[in-house]
Each structure stands twice: as C-alpha cells, then as structure tokens.
C-alpha positions in Angstrom: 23.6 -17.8 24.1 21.5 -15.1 23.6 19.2 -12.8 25.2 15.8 -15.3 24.5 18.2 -18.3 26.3 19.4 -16.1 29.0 16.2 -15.2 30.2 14.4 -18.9 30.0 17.2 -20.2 32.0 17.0 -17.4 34.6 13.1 -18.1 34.6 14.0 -21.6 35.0 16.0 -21.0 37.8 13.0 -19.4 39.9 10.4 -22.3 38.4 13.4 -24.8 40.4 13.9 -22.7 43.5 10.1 -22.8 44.2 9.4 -26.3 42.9 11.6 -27.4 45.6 9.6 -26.2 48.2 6.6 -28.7 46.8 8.7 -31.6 45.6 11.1 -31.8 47.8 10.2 -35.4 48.8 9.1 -37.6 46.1 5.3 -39.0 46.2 4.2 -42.1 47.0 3.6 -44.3 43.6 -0.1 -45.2 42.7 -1.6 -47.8 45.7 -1.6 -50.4 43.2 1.4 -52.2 41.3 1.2 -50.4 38.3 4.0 -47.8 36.8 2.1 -44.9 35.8 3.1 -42.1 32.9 1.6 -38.9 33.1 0.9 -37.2 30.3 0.6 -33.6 30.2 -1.1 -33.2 26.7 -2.3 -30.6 24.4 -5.8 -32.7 23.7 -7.6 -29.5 22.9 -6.3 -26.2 21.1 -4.1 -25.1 18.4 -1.6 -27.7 19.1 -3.9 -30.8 19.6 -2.5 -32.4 16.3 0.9 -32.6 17.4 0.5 -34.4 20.4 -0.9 -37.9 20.4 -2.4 -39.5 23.6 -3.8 -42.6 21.5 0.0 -43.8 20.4 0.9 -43.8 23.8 -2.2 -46.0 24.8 -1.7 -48.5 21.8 2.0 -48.7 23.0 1.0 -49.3 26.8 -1.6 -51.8 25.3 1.5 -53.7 23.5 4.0 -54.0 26.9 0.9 -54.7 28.7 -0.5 -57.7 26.4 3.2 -58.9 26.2 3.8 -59.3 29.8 4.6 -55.6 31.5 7.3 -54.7 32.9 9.9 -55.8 35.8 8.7 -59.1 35.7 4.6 -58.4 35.3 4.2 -54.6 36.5 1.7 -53.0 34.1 1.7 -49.3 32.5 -0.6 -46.8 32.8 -1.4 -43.4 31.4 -2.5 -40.3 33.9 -3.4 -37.8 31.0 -4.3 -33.8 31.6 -5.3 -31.6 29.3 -3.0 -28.7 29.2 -5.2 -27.3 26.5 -2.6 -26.0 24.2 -2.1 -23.1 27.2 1.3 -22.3 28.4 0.1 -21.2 31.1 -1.6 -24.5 32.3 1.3 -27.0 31.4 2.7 -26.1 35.1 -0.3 -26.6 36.4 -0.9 -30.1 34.2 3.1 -31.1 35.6 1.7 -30.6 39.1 -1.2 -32.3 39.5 0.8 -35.5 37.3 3.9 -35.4 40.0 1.4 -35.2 43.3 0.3 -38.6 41.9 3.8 -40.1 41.8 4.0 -40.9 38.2 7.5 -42.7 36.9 8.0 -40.3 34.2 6.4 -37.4 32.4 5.6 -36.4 28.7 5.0 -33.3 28.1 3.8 -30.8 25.3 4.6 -30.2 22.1 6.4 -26.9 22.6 9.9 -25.6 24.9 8.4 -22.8 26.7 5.0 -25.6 27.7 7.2 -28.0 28.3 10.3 -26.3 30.8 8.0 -25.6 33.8 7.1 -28.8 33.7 10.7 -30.2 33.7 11.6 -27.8 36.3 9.0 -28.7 38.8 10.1 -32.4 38.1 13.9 -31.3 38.6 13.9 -32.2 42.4 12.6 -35.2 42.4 14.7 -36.4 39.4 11.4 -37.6 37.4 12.4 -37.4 33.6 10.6 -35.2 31.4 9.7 -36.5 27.6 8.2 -33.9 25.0 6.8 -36.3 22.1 6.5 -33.7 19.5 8.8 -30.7 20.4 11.7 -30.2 18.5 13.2 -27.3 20.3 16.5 -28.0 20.9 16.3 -25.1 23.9 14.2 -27.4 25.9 17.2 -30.0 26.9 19.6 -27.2 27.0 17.2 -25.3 29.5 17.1 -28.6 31.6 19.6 -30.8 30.7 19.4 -32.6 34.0 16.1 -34.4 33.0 14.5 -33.1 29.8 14.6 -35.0 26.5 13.4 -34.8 23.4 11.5 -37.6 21.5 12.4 -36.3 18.2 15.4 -34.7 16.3 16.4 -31.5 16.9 14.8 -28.4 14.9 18.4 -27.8 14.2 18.9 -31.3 12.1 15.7 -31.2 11.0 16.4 -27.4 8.8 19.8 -29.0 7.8 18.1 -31.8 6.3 15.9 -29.9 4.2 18.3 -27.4 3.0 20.7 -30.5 2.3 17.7 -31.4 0.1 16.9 -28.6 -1.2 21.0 -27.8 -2.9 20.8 -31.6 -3.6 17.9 -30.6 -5.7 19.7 -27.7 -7.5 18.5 -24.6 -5.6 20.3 -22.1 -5.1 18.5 -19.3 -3.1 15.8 -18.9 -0.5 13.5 -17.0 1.6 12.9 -17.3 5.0 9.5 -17.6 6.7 9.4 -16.0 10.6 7.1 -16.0 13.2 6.9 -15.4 16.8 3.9 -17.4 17.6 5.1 -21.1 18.1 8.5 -20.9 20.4 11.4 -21.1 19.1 10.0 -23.5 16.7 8.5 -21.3 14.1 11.5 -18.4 15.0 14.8 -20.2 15.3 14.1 -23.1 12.6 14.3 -21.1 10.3 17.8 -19.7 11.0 18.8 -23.1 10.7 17.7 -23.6 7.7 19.0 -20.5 6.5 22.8 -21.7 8.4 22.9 -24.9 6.4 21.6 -23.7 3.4 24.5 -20.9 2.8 27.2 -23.5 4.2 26.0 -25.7 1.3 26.6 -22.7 -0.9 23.1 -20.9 -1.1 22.0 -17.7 0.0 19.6 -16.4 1.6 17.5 -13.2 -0.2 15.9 -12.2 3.2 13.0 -13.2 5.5 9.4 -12.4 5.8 7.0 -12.1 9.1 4.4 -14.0 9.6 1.6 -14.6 12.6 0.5 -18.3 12.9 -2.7 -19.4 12.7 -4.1 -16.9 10.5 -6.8 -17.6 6.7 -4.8 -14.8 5.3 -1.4 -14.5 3.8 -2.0 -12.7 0.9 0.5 -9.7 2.0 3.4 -12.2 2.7 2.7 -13.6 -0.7 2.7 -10.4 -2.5 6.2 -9.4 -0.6 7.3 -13.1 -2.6 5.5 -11.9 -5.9 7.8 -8.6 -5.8 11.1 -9.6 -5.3 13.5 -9.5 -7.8 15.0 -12.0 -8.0 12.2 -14.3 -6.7 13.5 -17.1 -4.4 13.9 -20.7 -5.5 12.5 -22.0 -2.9 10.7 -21.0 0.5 11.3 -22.1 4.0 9.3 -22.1 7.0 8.3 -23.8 10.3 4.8 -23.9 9.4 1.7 -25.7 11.1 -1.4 -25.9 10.3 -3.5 -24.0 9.0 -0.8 -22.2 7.6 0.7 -25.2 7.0 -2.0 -25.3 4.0 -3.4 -21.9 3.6 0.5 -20.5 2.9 0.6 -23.0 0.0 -2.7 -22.5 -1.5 -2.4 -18.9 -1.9 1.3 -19.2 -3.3 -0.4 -21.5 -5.8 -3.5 -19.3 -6.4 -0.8 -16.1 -7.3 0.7 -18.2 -9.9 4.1 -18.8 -7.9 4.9 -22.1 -8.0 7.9 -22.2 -5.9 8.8 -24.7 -3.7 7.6 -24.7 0.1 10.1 -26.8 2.4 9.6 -27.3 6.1 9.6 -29.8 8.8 7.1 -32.0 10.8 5.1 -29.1 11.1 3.7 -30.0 7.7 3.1 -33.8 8.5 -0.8 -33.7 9.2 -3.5 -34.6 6.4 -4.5 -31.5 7.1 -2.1 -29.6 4.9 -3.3 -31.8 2.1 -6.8 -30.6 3.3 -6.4 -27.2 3.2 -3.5 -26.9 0.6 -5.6 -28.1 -2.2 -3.3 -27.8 -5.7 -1.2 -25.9 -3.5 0.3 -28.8 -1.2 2.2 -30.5 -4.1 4.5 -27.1 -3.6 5.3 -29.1 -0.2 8.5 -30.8 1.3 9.6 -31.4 4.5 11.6 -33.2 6.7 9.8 -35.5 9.2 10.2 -38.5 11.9 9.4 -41.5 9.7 7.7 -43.0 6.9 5.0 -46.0 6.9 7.0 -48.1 4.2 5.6 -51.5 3.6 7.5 -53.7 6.2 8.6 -51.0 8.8 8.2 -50.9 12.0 6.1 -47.9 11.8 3.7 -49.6 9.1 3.4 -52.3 11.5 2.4 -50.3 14.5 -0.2 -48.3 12.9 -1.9 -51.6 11.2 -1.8 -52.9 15.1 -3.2 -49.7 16.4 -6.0 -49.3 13.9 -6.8 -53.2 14.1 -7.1 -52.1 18.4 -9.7 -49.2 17.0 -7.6 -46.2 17.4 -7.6 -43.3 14.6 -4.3 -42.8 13.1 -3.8 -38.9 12.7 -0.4 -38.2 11.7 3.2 -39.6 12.6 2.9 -38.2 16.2 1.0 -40.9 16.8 4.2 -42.8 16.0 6.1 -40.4 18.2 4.1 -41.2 20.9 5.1 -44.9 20.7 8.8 -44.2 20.3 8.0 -42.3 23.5 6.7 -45.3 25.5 9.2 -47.5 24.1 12.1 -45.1 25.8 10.4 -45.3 29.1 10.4 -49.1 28.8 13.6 -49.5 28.1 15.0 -47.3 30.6 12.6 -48.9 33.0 14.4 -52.5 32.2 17.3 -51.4 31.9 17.3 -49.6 35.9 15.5 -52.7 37.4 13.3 -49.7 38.8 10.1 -48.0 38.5 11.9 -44.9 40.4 11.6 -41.7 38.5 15.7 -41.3 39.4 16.5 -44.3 38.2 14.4 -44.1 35.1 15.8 -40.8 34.2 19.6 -42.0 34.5 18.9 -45.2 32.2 17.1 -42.8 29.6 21.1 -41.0 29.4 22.4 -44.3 28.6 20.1 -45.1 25.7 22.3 -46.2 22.7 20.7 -47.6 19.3 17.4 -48.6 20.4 15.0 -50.0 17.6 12.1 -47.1 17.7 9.1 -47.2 15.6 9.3 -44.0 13.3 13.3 -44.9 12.7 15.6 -47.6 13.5 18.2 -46.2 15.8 17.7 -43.9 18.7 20.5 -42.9 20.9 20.6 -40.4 23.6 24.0 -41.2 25.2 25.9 -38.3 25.2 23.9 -36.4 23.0 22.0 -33.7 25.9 18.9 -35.0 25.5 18.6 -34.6 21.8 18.5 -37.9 20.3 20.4 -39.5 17.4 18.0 -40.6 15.1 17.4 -40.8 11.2 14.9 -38.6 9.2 12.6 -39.1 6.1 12.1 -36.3 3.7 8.6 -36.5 2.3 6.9 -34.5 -0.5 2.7 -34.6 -1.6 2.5 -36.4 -4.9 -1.2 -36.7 -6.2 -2.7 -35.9 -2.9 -0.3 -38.1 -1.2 2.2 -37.9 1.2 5.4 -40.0 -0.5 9.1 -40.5 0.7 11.6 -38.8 -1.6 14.2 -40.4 1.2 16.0 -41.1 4.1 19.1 -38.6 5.4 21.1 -37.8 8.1 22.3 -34.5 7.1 26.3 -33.7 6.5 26.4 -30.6 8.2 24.0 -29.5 11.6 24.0 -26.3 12.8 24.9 -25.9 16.3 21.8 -25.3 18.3 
C-alpha cells in the first residue's frame, strides 16, 4: 500500500464518519412504485465521453418494455451532472441518496467516484462506476463499490501480453498526474507485465493531459538510443489523438498501445495517419451477432446516438442492477448491494461472462484488443491475459 492509498483511505474514513451523521437512516423510496437509479454523471467536461447516460436509458427502456422488475416495478434514472468536477461528485451522491435511489452509478474516475461511495456506505446503497477502471476505488470501499469494467491492472497486462505476442521487446512508458490513478498507475502495470513476459522497460516520460502539444515528449522519443519498440500510455482524448499524430508527423512510427482510454472516434478524429500507430485493450467489440451488435442496432433503432463502447458499459451497468434486484426479491439498496457480491457468470452486453463473486468488486470479465485499420476500429482478438499484476 503506498503513500497515494494510505491517504485516500484515511480521507475516506472522515468522508464515512461525517456521512453518517446525514445518512444514518435510509430515505424513503420515490412516492411512486418505481425503482429509481441515480446517476451521478460526467455529462459535461473533459470526461463527458467516458460516461454514457443514453446506454443506461436504452437498457431501462429494454426491462421496462419487457415487463420491469419484481413482478411489474419499472426503472428510472435520477441523473446529475457532476460536470467532470471532483469536487461536485459529493455533492451529485447527495442530492441522488436524499431521493432514496436503489443504487448509484457514479463517475468515470476513483477519486469522483469514492465520496460518493462513502456517503452511500451507511445506508449500504451500492455504488457502480461505469467507466472507471481504477482498481483503488473497490479497494478504498470494498463494502459497496464496484467496478463495471476490468481492472486498469488486467487491462495493461493484456496489452503488454499483446504487445511480446507481437514480438516486442522494449518500451516506454507514458505518465501523467492528471486522470487518477488511471493515467499514473496503468502504466506501471503495463510496465509489471511487460518485463514478466521478458521485455524491458527503457524509462518513462511526463506528460499533462489534455494538452494540443506534445512535441517535447516526442522529441525525448526521437532521442533515445535505442528508440523503444513500442509506447505505452493511459491516454484520452485529445491526447488520445494528438500524441499519435505528432509521433507520426516526426517520422516515428512506433507503436502506441493503451487501453479504453483510446476507444472514442475521436482518436480517429484527431489522430489522422497517426491513429493506425494505435492498439489497445477495451470492453468489447460490435461483432456481427454479439450481444453488443445487437444492443446498439436496438438503441439507435430507439433514436439514441451511439458514441463509443461506454455506451455498452452503461448497459452492462443496468443489467447488474437488474439482476441483483431479482436475485434479492428487493428494491432495498442493502439488499441490492449483497446480491451484486454474489454475481457469477452473468451474460453482459460488451462480453459474455461477468462475475463479481469473490473478486472485491473488480469483475471477472473478458477483453477485446482492437487496433485502427483504414480509419477503422477492428478486433485483432479476444484475451484474458496469463499473468495480472496485483493491483
């Protein structure tokens, strides 16, 4: 454990202590019969693309349309905008549990989404981030936060897996401060699996998110000697695409592997030539047939826009709910949050087996690793890695 975790857990600690005072009695449910999600989403801001309140209402639509729940009980979505702010994602978790809400998504990062799972602590209402990775967000609140995707940990391990599959056989790392642990620890990860599959690791680079400029961090590639096969970082966008296109404007055409950080059309977008340097590991993969193919065709034939695959995500999130909901015989936040531990190979819709049963709120679940061919996004191939760091 180190310093970062100590401190989040003693800040989690205090965010408990005082939630208690305002939650020690859970709410009253809505007046009418429905169960109610709250979402608290980033809608605007830098991280609007990875969260996707339009896949939770096509999913909601689905249940709904098929009969509800508990024998006719319909869903329904509270949604606040926590504006991609850390600071307001308490303050979104709030105003969602004063309206006695079932269960809670939450944003797409750890440090947005533990306040929130700590003020829900007391009254035992589960907390569901639909796009964060971070591994440190269950271990912060094990009690009653999950994640709706893999870990960053097995996410890293897959690419690097990849990546020595491919016949590389050194790398540098890509660091930044700005995203949570997501953009600073993933890395590491990568960088763990990678030399346990017998690469190494030339050294890392710093990097501030969000910037139009990385020509310094390219020129630091363009000078070492030897140059790294391949590069690896938890990008979004728009350095998801930027980072790329200037690699690929400097001549160095040297592969760029990530994770879901890098599954937005926007990469393509803003990549240019430069995003067919790309692969990454991600949640699923529209194949003709799947269940994911399927949804989407349903969604858009309902009119909603299909962004990215965390509009997928946000299904899988609704489904979880669902089935923890049927599986208590309850609508009670409690109840709902002890099925959600007993979840074992549950049919998603981005993969076909989801189990959280002994697994600390990190789900079980099989990835997709997905390059850009011709402007495309195209699956290279399915993998659950050999070897995952521990996180």
């Amino acid at each position: 454990m180190n310093d970062m975790t100590r401190t989040r857990r003693g800040a989690v600690a205090v965010l408990a202590a005082s939630a208690m005072a305002l939650s020690a009695a859970a709410p009253a449910l809505a007046q009418d019969d429905d169960i109610v999600i709250g979402y608290a989403a980033a809608v605007t801001g830098a991280l609007a693309p990875y969260d996707s309140p339009d896949g939770v209402r096509c999913r909601i639509d689905q249940i709904n349309e098929a009969g509800g729940l508990l024998g006719g009980r319909k869903l329904r979505l509270e949604l606040r905008d926590m504006k991609s702010d850390s600071a307001l994602s308490a303050t979104a978790g709030q105003e969602l549990l004063d309206l006695g809400v079932s269960a809670i998504l939450s944003p797409p990062t750890d440090d947005m989404s533990i306040p929130i799972a700590a003020l829900a602590m007391p009254t035992g209402t589960p907390v569901l981030t639909v796009a964060s990775t971070q591994p440190a967000f269950p271990m912060a609140m094990p009690m009653n936060a999950y994640l709706v995707p893999y870990g960053d940990n097995a996410a890293a391990a897959a690419a690097a897996q990849l990546a020595i599959d491919m016949g590389y056989k050194t790398t540098v790392l890509m660091v930044s401060h700005d995203v949570g642990s997501y953009s600073l620890v993933t890395p590491e990860y990568f960088g763990d699996a990678f030399e346990h599959l017998g690469g190494k690791v030339l050294g890392k680079i710093n990097y501030n998110s969000g910037l139009s400029d990385y020509s310094a961090q390219v020129a630091e590639i363009q000078n070492m000697d030897p140059k790294p096969d391949v590069v690896f970082g938890a990008f979004i966008v728009p350095e998801a695409g930027v980072f790329p296109r200037q690699m690929q404007a400097a001549g160095l055409e040297i592969p760029i592997f990530g994770t879901d950080g890098l599954d937005d059309p926007g990469v393509i977008d803003i990549g240019g030539a430069g995003a067919e340097l790309v692969k990454f590991t991600t949640h699923g993969f529209p194949t003709e047939g799947s269940a994911l193919a399927e949804f989407y065709a349903d969604c858009k034939a309902r009119g909603y826009q299909i962004e990215n695959i965390f509009f997928g995500l946000a299904g899988d999130s609704v489904t979880i709910i669902a089935t923890a909901i049927e599986a208590a015989g309850s609508a009670e936040p409690s109840a709902i949050n002890d099925a959600i531990k007993e979840i074992a190979d549950l049919e998603g819709i981005t993969t076909d087996s989801i189990t959280y049963k002994d697994r600390g709120g990190v789900p079980l679940r099989n990835m997709a690793m997905v390059e850009i061919k011709d402007g495309k996004f195209t699956l290279i191939k399915k993998v659950m890695p050999d070897y995952i760091p521990a996180p």
